[in-house]
N, C-alpha and C positions, 0 to 999 in steps of 0.2 A: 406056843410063843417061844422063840428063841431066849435062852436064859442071858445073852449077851444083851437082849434089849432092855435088860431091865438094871442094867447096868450104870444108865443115864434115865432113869424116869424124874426129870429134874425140870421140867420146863413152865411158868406157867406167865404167858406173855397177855397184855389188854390190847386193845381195837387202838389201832392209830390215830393222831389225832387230822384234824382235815385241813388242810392248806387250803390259802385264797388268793387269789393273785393283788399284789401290792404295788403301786407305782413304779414304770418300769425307769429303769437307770439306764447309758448308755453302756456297753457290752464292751469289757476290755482283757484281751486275753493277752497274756505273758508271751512274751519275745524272746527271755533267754534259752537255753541251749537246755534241753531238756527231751526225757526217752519217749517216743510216740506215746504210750501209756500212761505216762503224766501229764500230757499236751490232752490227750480225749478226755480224762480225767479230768483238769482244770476248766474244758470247756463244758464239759455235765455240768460242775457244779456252778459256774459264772450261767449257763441257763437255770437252772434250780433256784439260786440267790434272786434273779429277778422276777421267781413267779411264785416264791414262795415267802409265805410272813415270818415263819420260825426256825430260825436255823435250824431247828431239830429235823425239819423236814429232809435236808440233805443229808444230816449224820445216819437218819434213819435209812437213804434209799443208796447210801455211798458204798456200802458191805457188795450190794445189787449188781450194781455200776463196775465196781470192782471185780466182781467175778465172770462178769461179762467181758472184759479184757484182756480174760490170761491169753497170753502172746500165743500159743498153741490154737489157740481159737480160730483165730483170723490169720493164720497161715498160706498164702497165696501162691500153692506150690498143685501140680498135679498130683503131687506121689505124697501129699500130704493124708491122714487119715480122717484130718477134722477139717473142717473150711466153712467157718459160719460167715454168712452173708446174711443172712436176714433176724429182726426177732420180731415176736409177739408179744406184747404187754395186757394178759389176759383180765377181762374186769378192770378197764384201764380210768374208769370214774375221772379225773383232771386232768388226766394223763400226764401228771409229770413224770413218772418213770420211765412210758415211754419217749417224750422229749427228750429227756435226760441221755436214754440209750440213744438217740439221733444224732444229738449234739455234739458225741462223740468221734463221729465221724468217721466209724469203722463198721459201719453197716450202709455208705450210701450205694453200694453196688445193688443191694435185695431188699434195701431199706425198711424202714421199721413199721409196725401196725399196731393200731391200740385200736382193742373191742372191747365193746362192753353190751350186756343184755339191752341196755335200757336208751333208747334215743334222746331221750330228754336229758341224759343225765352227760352222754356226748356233746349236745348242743349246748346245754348252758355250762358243761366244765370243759372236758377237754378241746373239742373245738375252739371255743371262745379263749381258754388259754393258747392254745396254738397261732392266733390270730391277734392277740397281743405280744408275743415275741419275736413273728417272722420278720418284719421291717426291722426292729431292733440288731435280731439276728444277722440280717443277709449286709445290714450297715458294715457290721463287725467279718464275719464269716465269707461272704462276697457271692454264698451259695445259700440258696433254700433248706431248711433244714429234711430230708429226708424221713419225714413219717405222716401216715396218715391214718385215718379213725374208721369206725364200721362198725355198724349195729353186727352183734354175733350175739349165740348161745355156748362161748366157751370155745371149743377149735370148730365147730361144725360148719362156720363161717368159712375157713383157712382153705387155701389148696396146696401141693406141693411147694416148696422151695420158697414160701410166704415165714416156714415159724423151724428152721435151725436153731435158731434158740428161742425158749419158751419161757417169759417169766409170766409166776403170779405170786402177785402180793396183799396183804390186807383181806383175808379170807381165811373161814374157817378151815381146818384138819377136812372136814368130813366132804365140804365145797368143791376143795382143790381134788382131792381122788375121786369123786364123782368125774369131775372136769376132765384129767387125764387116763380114766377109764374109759372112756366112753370108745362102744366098736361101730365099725362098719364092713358090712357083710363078713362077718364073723370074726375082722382082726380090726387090731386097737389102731384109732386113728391116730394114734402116734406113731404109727409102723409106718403109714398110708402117707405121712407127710415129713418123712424121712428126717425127726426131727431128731440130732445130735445132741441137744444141754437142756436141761432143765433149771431155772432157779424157782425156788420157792424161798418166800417168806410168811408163813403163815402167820393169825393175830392171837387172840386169845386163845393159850393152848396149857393147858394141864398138863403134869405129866404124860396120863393113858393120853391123850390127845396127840403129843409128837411120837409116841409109842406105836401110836397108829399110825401115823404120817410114812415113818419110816419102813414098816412094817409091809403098809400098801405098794409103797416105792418098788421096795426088794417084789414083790409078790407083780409088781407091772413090768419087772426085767430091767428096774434102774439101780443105778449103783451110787451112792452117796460118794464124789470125788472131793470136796471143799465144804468148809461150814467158816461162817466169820459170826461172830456176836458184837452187837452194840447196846449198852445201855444209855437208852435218851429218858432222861428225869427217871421217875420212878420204875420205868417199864423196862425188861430185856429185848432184843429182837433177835433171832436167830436167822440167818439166811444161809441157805444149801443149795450147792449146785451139785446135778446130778448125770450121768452118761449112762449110755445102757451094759448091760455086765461085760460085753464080749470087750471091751473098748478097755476096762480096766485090769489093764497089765497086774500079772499076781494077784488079783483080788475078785478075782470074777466069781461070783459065788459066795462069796465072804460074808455074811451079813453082817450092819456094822449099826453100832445103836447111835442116838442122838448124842453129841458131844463128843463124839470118839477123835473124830480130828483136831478138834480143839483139845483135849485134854494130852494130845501126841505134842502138842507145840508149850505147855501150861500156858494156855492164853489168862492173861490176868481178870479180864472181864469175865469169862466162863471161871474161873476159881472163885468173885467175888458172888457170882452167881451161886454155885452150890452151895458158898457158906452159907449165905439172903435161904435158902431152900431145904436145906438138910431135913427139916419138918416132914416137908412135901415129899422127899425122896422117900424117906421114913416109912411114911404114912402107905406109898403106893408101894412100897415093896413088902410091906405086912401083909396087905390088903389082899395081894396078888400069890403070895406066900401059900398064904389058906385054901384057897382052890388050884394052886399047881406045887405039888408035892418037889416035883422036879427041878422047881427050880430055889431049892434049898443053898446050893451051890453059889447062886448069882446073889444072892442076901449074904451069904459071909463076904464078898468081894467086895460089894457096893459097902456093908458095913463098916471092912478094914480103908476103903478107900475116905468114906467120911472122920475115922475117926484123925485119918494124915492129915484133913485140913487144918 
């Protein structure tokens, strides 16, 4: 194991809680003069508000949403190097993540997809949600919203130019590298479906848990570009977008651990976090101590680092 990933062995996040759709309202989006990215922005979340009961629901899926917008993304240039037009909402259960991504209105060129394993769980959430906001929507918006649903086993569903960007959320460490492991005729069907970003949000995760998240990333040729943290009530969320190594300038090859990018900006929610955890760092870096002699180095670092809190 890299002695760098043990660096942030800090994580340990619970299962989401479950949205249900709530009386809808009519749909009213802001007029003033504002940058495309807070215009897609305000309409994720005016769709969120009305199909979700707890505001938490959007603080939790807005990091998401957010990282799905960096302006380099949706760049409408030939000689651009990234140009996302479509995403996938993997394990999409009510699909409001991916509505959320719709609503934006920066994917209706390749427009959006939400799969999930299970039919029943399509038909009586996300579909059924979807089919409570389109009228509301298209009142307001004057266009259909751009996504649709599909029984899948993960990408095996997907064909080319369907999943440029790939979120999953609300899923274990072990689920999601399963998920983005998986080959066909001997190379990774993320090669096969030429997909540019990844977001993940994983749920309940230990430290060794994003340890391994990250770990498996680097080891599938992807490079950690962004991290945002939210705490909703008691819980952390972490959410990571990923590119593949060759794409990241100066860093291609870098391995980089959980929280690194957060800790390059002091994000205050990652600082209130390590304090909340300092046990759990403790704990996994002893732990891990004992059977890798080597990484003696990464324990005085992580130690001098907890006692600056």
């Amino acid at each position: 194991m890299n002695p760098k990933l043990l660096h942030a062995a800090f994580l340990t996040f619970s299962s989401p809680p479950l949205c249900c759709r709530r009386s809808l309202l009519p749909l009213r989006f802001s007029t003033s003069l504002r940058s495309p990215n807070e215009e897609a922005l305000d309409k994720a979340k005016n769709a969120m508000t009305q199909l979700a009961t707890r505001p938490s629901s959007w603080k939790r899926f807005q990091d998401l949403v957010e990282l799905a917008l960096e302006p380099e993304m949706h760049v409408d240039n030939a000689s651009a190097k990234s140009t996302i037009r479509s995403a996938v909402d993997v394990g999409t259960d009510h699909g409001l993540l991916a509505i959320c991504l719709a609503a934006t209105g920066l994917f209706s060129k390749g427009g959006v997809i939400g799969s999930d394993v299970s039919e029943q769980a399509l038909q009586s959430g996300a579909i059924r949600t979807l089919k409570n906001l389109q009228t509301y929507w298209q009142k307001a918006d004057k266009n259909p919203l751009p996504v649709s649903f599909c029984v899948g086993n993960g990408l095996q569903s997907l064909e080319p130019g369907q999943a440029d960007l790939i979120c999953i959320a609300g899923m274990g460490v072990n689920t999601i590298l399963e998920i983005l492991s998986v080959k066909t005729g001997g190379n990774l069907l993320l090669d096969r479906l030429k997909t540019q970003r990844i977001l993940l949000q994983p749920t309940s995760s230990r430290p060794r848990h994003l340890l391994a998240l990250y770990s498996g990333m680097e080891e599938l040729g992807w490079h950690v570009r962004d991290e945002r943290m939210q705490k909703v009530g008691p819980r952390w969320y972490l959410s990571s977008s990923w590119e593949p190594h060759c794409v990241a300038d100066g860093e291609a090859g870098v391995a980089l651990w959980p929280g690194s990018k957060l800790a390059t900006v002091s994000d205050a929610v990652f600082q209130s976090y390590l304090q909340h955890h300092c046990q759990w760092l403790r704990h996994d870096l002893q732990k891990t101590a004992i059977s890798a002699a080597n990484d003696h180095c990464a324990t005085v670092v992580v130690e001098g680092e907890l006692a600056n809190l």
